[in-house]
Structure formats: C-alpha cells, structure tokens
N, C-alpha and C positions, 0 to 999 in steps of 0.2 A: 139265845145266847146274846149277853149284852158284849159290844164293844164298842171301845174307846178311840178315837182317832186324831190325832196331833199332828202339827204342822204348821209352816208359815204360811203365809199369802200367796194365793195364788199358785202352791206348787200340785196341786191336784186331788188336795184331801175329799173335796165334793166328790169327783169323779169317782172316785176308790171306793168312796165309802154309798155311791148307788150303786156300784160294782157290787160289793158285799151284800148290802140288803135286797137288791134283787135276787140273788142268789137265795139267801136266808130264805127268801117270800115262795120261790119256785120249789126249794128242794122240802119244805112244809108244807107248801099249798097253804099259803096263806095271803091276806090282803097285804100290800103293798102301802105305806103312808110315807109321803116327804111332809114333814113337819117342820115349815118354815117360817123362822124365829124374826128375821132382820125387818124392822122399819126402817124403809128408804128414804135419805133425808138429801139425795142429790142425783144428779142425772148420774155418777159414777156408778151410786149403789142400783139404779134403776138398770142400768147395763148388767151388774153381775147378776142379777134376779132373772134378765131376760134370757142372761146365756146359758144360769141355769136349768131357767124351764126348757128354752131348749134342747140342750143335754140327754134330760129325762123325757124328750118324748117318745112314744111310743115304749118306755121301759115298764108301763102298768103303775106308776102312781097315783095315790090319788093326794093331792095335796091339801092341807090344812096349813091354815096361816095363825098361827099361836105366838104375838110376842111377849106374850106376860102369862102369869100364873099357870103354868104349862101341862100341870095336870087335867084342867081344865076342861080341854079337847077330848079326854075318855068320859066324859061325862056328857051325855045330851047335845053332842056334834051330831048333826048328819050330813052327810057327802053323799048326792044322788039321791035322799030319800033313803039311805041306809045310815045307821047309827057307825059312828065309830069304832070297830072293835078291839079291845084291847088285846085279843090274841093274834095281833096282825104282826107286822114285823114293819118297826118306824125308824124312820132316817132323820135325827132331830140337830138339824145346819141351820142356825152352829147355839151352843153354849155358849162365846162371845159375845154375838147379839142379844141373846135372852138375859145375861146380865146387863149389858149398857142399857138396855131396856129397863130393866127391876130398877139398874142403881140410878138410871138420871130420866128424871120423869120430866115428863111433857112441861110441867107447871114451873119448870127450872129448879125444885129440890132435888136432891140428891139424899138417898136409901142408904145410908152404911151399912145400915144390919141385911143389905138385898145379898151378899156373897151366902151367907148361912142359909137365908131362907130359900134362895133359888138352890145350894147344894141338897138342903132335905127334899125339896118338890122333886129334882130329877132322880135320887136316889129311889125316892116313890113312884117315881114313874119307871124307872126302871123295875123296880121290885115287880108291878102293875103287871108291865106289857112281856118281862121276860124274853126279849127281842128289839132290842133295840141298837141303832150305831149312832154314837155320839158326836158328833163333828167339833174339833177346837182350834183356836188359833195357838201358836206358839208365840208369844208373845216378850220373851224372858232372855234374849241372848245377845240384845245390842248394848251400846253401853254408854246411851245416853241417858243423859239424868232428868227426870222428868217430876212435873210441880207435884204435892203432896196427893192430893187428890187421884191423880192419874197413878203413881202407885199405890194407892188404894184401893184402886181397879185391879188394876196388877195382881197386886198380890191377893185377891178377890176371887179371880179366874185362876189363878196359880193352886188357890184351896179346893176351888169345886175340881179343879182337872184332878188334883191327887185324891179326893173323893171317887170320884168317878172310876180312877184308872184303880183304886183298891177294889170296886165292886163289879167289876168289868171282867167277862173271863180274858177278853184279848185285848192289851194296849198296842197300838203300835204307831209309830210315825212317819209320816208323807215328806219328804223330804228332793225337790225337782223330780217329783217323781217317781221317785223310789222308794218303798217302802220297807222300812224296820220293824219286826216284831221284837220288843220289849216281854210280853206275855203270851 
C-alpha cells in the first residue's frame, strides 16, 4: 500500500511515517528501506539527518541514500551484499528534497521540466515497489510572496504531492503532531 504524508516542518511527519512503514515491513514480513533524499548543505541539515538516524535505530532499516533519479536504487543497489528488493516496503524522506535536488543542480542551473520528470519516476516507483510512504513538506499556506523562481518550486512540489496523493491509497496530514486522514 502506497501512502502519502504531508505536513510542515518539523511537526513529526518522519517520525509517523517510520511508524507506518515499520509496520507495513512487520505485518508483511518484508525488508524495511529509509530512502533518504536530502543533500546536506549546512551544519542544520547535518543535525536533522543525525536525529533522524537516530530515531530509526534499532527500527530494522536499512538505508539508501538516493538524491536524484530515484528509481535508480531498484536497480543494481546492494545494501550488505544483498540487492535492493523492490518488494520491500520504503520510506522515501522527503519528495522536497528529491525535487530541490532534480530542479537546482550543483552546476548552478536550474531543471524546470525536474517537477514532471521527478512526478513520473516516483509514480514508477511507486507502481515498482507497491509499498511505499511518501514524506512531504507543506509548503503552501503563508503568505509571503516569494521571487519567481521559488514559486516555481512551489508550485512544482504542489503538482507532484497532488500526483502522488491521486495514486496513494492513504493521504494524510502531520500537523504538531497530529494526524488527519484526507484518504
């Protein structure tokens, strides 16, 4: 079962959403994967990576670090000497990251067509894996007006999440911790 997870910063969407996929992994008997998207570009992001590993230890992950082309990692990863399997059940934190990744590349361009092309790869991956929880930011509800480009992101992540939450059997949103089911 694929599902979709939203929410702002920081209010516990990671935590909820290892909740879930260990669950999904136990009550299958299936391998466990955190697929983690984010390249750390500062001592902040290097803290949230750490608190996440943290978090999940001892929860049976095995993690893969995939910030680009994300299908990728079913094909010819090995973790311990085992291949990746794709009937595992993956916690892919976050779709945020894996776009800022696709759309603004290391070289300093910038990807416009990366929101379509990262919506097809994880609609594939999802198709793929048949188990997976999607991790996103909510990103959409202040109401500051920001330069052309950054809503371009915006509204980038705003397409893949309604992507996602259509092909997804459960949408639901993390909100201080609380969660809403949508689907």
């Amino acid at each position: 079962m694929n599902i979709f997870i939203s929410g702002g910063c920081k209010n516990g969407k990671s935590y909820h959403a290892q909740e879930l996929a260990r669950f999904m992994a136990e009550e299958k008997n299936l391998p466990l994967y955190y697929l983690a998207t984010m390249q750390p570009s500062d001592d902040e992001d290097m803290l949230r990576i750490a608190r996440h590993i943290k978090e999940r230890e001892g929860w049976g992950f095995d993690t893969i670090e995939q910030s680009t082309d994300i299908c990728a990692c079913l094909s010819g990863v090995t973790l311990s000497g085992r291949p990746v399997s794709s009937n595992g059940v993956f916690l892919l934190d976050s779709v945020t990251a894996l776009l800022s990744n696709e759309m603004f590349r290391p070289d300093g361009t910038v990807n416009l067509d990366a929101p379509v092309r990262v919506s097809m790869q994880l609609l594939e991956f999802a198709e793929r894996t048949g188990n997976t929880v999607f991790v996103s930011d909510y990103i959409y509800s202040d109401a500051f007006i920001y330069d052309e480009l950054t809503e371009k992101y915006r509204q980038g992540l705003a397409y893949i999440d309604r992507c996602l939450a259509d092909i997804c059997r459960q949408v639901l949103e993390v909100s201080y911790g609380f969660v809403n089911h949508y689907k």
